[in-house]
N, C-alpha and C positions, 0 to 999 in steps of 0.2 A: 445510559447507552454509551456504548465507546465505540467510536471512528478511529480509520485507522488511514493515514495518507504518506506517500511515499515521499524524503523529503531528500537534498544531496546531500545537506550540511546540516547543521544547528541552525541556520538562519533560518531554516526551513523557507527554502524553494523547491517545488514541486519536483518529481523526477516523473518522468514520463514512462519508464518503465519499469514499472514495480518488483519483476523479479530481478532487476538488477539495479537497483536503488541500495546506497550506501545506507541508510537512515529509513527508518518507520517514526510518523509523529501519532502520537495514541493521544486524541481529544476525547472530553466528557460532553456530552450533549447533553444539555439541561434545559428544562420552560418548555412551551410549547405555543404555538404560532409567534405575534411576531415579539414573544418573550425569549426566544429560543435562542441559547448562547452556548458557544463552542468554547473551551477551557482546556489547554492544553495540558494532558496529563504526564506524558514522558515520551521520550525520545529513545527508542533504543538502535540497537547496530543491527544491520539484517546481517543474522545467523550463518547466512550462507558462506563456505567454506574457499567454493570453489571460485570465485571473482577477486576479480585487480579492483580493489578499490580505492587504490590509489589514481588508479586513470579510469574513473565508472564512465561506460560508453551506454550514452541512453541509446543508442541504435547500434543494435546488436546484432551480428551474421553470425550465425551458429557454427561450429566448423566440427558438431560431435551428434552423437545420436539422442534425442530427446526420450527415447525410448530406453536408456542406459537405466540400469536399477540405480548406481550411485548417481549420477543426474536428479534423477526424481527423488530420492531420499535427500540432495543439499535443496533443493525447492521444498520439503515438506517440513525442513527446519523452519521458515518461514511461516507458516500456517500454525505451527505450534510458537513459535516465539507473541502470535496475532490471537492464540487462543484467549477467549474474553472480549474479544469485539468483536461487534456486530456485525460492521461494514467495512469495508474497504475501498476507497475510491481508486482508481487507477484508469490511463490514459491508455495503456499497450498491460498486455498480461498473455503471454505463453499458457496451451493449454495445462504443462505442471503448475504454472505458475499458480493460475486460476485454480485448477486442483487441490493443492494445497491450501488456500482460504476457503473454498467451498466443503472440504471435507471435516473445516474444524464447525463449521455453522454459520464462518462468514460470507454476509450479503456481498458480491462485486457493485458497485455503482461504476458507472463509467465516464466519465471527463473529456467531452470532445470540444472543450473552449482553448482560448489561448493563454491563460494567464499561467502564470506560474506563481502567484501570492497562494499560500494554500489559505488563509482566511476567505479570500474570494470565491475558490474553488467552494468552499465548505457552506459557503452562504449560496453559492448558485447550484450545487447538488445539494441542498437542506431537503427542497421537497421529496426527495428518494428515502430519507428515514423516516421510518413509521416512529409516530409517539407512543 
């Protein structure tokens, strides 16, 4: 099973908003109760075309229409770069955002704690993956 969590860097720290998250960390989920280990499979760049990600702003004011065909086409880059896992955890998700993972067959989990370690996050959303 592959999880999918939004990170800023390689250090992998959590981003809070995952359509505009610099980074996706792609884990293998393996064992099951309390054998269950997360192994981090790759790291890739989120697709998306259209963001500064030199200055990623997890709190984002929209200033364009959500409704724009090319909008939703740089959001469905995402879903497709996420194609092959299951889940995706995320804190904030835009309804393309969401769109775009749920149209490839991935699960949203959602993240309303405060950390930003994504181990922790992955350990305290574990009961939301099915074995």
């Amino acid at each position: 099973m592959k999880i999918a969590i939004p990170v800023k860097d390689d250090k992998l720290s959590f981003f809070s908003n995952a359509g505009h998250t610099p980074k996706f960390a792609i884990y293998d989920l393996s064992g099951t109760g309390m054998f269950r280990s997360f192994n981090l499979n790759s790291v890739i760049n989120n697709p998306r075309s259209d963001l500064d990600h030199e200055h990623p702003e997890e709190e984002h004011a929209c200033n364009h229409s959500h409704d724009d065909e090319e909008h939703i086409a740089q959001h469905n880059k995402m879903g497709a770069a996420l194609n092959g896992c299951d889940y995706i955890v995320v804190k904030k998700a835009c309804k393309n955002t969401a769109k775009s993972f749920t149209s490839q067959g991935i699960k949203i989990v959602k993240y309303n704690g405060e950390s930003v370690d994504v181990n922790d996050i992955l350990k305290e959303t574990s009961a939301h993956f099915a074995s």
